[in-house]
C-alpha positions in Angstrom: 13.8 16.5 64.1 10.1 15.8 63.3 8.5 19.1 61.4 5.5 18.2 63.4 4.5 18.7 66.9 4.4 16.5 69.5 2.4 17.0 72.4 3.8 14.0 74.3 1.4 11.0 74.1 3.4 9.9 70.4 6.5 7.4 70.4 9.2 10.0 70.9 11.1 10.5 73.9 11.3 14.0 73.3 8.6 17.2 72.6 9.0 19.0 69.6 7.6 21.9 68.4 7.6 25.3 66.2 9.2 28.4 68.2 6.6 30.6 69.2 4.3 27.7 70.2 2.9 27.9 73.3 2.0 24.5 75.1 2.0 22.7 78.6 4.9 20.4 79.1 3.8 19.4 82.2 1.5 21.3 85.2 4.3 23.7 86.1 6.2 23.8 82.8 5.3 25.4 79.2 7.0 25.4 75.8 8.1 29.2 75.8 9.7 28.9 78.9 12.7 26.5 77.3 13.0 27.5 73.8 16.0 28.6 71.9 16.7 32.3 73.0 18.1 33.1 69.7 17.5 35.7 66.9 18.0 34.1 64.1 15.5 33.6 61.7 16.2 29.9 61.2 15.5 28.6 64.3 12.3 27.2 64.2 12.5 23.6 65.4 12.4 23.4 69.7 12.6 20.2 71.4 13.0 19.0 75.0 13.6 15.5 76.7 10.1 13.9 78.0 12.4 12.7 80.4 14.0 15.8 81.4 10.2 17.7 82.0 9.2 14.7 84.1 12.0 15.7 86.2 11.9 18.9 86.2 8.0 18.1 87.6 9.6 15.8 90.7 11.8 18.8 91.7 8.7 21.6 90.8 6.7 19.6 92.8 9.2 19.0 95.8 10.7 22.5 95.9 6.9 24.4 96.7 7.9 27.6 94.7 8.4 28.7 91.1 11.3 27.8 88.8 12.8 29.9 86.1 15.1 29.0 83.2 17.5 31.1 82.0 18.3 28.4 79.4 16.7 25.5 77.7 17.0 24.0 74.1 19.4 26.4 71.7 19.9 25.6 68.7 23.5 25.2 66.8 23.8 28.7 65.8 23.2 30.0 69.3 25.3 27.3 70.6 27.9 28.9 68.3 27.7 32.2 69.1 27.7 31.7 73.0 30.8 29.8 72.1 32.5 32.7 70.2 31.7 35.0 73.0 32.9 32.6 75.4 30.2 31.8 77.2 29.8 28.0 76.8 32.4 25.3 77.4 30.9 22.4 76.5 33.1 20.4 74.0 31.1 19.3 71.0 27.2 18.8 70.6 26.0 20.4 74.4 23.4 18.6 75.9 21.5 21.8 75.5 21.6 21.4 71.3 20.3 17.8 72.1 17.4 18.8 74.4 18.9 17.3 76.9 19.7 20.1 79.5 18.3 23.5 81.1 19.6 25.9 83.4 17.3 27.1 86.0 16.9 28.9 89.5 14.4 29.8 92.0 14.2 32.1 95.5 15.9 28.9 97.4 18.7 27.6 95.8 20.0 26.0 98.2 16.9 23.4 98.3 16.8 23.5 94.5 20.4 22.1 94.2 19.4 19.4 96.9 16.7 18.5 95.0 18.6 18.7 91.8 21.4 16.6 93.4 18.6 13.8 94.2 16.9 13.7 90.4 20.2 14.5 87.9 22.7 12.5 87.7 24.6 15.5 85.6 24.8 18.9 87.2 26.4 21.9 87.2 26.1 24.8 89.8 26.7 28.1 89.4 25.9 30.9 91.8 22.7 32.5 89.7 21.1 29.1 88.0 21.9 25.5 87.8 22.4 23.5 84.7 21.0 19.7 85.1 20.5 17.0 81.7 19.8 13.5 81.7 23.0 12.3 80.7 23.3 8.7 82.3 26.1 6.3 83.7 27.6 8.1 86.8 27.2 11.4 88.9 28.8 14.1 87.6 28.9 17.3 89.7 31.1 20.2 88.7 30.6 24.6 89.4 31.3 27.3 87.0 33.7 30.0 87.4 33.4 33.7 85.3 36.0 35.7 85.4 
């Protein structure tokens, strides 16, 4: 990852930036509101998919009320931990690590997973947030169960 940040007009297909950094990502969506979670000291570097925000916009902009994330980019040593506390099932790097993903909800889930179901290709549905990333080559739907 670039040590610089990029607002988004640059050649990457993904924002980066230092934790802490507060910064539009698009008109409903700033930086805070998907960074790494964590509380460890050496997590500085954020990043999120240009192509995941512009997304996230379509169904913002469709859904006519506020979305909040419980989850956005983590970094491998919050990956790790969720894992160890067995919280996370992905297998490998999780599209989360990558930028790739968020987990979000709203007043009207119903609608949101409709609209999510539209935009992601990749989604997961739980009953207090959905987790959507721009992973690519065929729908993928699947729920979570906590015991």
């Amino acid at each position: 990852m670039s040590k610089k940040y990029t607002d988004g007009f640059g050649l990457s297909d993904y924002f980066t930036w230092p934790k802490g950094m507060v910064f539009p990502l698009n008109a409903y969506l700033n930086s805070s509101e998907v960074e790494c979670q964590c509380v460890h000291r050496d997590c500085v570097e954020q990043r999120l998919s240009k192509d995941l925000a512009a997304k996230l916009l379509r169904v913002r902009l469709e859904l006519g009320c506020p979305m909040f994330f419980t989850s956005g980019f983590r970094c491998g040593r919050h990956q790790a931990d969720l894992r160890t506390r067995g919280l996370e099932t992905a297998s490998g790097i999780s599209t989360h690590e990558l930028g790739d993903a968020v987990d979000v909800r709203c007043k009207d889930m119903k609608k949101l997973e409709q609209l999510c179901d539209a935009e992601f290709e990749a989604m997961g549905v739980a009953r207090t947030f959905i987790h959507v990333d721009t992973r690519r080559g065929r729908k993928i739907r699947w729920g979570y169960l906590r015991p």
